[in-house]
N, C-alpha and C positions, 0 to 999 in steps of 0.2 A: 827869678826876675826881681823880686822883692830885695835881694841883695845889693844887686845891682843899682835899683832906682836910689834906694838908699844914699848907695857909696856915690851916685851921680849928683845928689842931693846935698852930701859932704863937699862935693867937687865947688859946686855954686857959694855955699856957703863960706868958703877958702875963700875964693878967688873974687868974689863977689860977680862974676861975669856967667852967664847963662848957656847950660849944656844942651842944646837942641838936637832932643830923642824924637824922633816918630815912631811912637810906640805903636806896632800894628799887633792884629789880632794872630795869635798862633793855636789852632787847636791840639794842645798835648791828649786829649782824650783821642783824637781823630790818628794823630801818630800810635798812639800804645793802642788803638782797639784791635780785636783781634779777628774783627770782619773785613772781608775782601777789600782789597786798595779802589775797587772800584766804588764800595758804597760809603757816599761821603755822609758823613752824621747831621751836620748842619742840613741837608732833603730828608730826614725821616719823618714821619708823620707825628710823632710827638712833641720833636724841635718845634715844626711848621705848625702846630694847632696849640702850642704854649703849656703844654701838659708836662713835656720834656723843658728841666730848666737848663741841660747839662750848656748853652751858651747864654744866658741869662749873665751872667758879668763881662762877655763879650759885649752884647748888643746895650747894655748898661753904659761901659765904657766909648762906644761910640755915639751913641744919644749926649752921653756927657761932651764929647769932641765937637759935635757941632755947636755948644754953647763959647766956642773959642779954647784957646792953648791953656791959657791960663786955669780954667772953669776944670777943663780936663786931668791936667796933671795935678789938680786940689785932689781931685776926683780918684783919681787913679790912685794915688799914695795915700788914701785915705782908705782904699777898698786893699791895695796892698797891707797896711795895719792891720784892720780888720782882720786878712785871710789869717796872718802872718803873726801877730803878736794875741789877738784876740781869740784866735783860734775859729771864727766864725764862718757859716756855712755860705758860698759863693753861690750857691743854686736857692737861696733864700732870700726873695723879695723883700722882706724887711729889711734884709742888710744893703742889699742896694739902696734902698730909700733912706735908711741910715746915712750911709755915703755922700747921698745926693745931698741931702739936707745939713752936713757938717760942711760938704764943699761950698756948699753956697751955693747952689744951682739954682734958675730958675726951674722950681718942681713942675709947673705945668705941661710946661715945654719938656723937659727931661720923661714925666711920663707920656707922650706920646710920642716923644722919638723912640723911645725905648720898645712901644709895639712895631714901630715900622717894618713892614717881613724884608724890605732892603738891604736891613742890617745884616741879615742872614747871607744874601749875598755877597754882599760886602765880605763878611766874616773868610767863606768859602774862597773868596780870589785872592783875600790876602793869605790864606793859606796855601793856597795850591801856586803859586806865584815865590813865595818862602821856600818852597819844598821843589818846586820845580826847577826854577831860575838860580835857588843861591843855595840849593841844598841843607836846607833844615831841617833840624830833628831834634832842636830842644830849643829852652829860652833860658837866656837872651842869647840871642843871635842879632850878632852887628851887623848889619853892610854898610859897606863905605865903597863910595862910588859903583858901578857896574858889576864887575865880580869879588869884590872882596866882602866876603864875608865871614865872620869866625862867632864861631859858639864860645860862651864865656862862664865859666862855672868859677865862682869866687865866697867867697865872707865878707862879710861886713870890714873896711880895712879901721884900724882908727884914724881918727881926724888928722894927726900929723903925716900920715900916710899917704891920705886917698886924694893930694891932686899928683905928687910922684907919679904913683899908681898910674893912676890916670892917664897922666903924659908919655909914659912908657909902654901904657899896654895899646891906647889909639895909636900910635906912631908904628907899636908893631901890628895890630890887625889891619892899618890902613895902608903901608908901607912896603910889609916886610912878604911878599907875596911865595918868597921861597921856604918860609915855615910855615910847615903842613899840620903839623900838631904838638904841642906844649904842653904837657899832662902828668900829676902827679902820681904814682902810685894810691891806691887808696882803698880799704883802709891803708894803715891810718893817715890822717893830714899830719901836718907838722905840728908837733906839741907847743899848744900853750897859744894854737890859731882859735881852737871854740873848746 
């Protein structure tokens, strides 16, 4: 995901005109556990009593949503760094508050959205709705309009690249409903991509 917001980030930057993502919550813990399809992680009693932080940058990230788009996607790509260039632990409430407070969030408000146990639902329906409706099992996972959706596994493109890119790969996941799967072999990538 982290690649992706990036290269979407490169995209705005190009073009000067603004890429409108609704980033929803996907849990990759809840796809890779290796307990029953029927026990969803988000009801266990550790999530539910805050002992468990394993959705703690979920409910983080939507406490940040309701302070507006803007407030959010500070928010988001700043907890993306973090995960991602910093190496820092997502189940670690200091880093949130990190986040929060480089975004520019109102903290008060941020810390009590962030206990709300809603969020938790919330988290749940946007996952089973991902997984249900548009068959998910990784991220990012695009939809665009009602059934198209495509999973996207990419790199960072460089800047002269990433609105191409861009234009060519929305046009085919929004479009192009007759291709099923576009995938490299891997290892290895193509030399000289990372």
């Amino acid at each position: 995901m982290y690649n992706a917001a990036v290269w979407l980030s490169k995209v705005e930057e190009s073009t000067g005109k603004t890429v409108t993502v609704d980033w929803q919550p996907f849990s990759l813990a809840q796809v890779n556990s290796d307990r029953e399809n029927d026990v969803k992680l988000w009801e266990q009693p550790g999530v539910l009593d805050g002992t468990d932080n394993t959705f703690l940058a979920h409910m983080s990230g939507l406490a940040a949503k309701r302070q507006g788009d803007e407030a959010f996607k500070s928010f988001f790509m700043t907890l993306l760094r973090a995960r991602h260039e910093d190496k820092k632990d997502l189940t670690d409430p200091a880093v949130m508050e990190e986040a929060a407070v480089a975004a520019g969030l109102d903290m008060a408000r941020f810390r009590e959205d962030q206990k709300d146990p809603d969020l938790l639902e919330d988290i749940g329906k946007s996952h089973t709705i991902a997984v249900e409706e548009y068959g998910a099992f990784g991220v990012p996972t695009f939809v665009f309009g009602e059934n198209n959706a495509t999973f996207l596994k990419m790199f960072i493109p460089p800047d002269e690249q990433a609105v191409e890119i861009y234009d060519t790969l929305t046009k085919a996941m929004s479009e192009f409903n007759h291709v099923g799967e576009f995938k490299r072999p891997q290892p290895p990538w193509p030399h000289g991509v990372i």
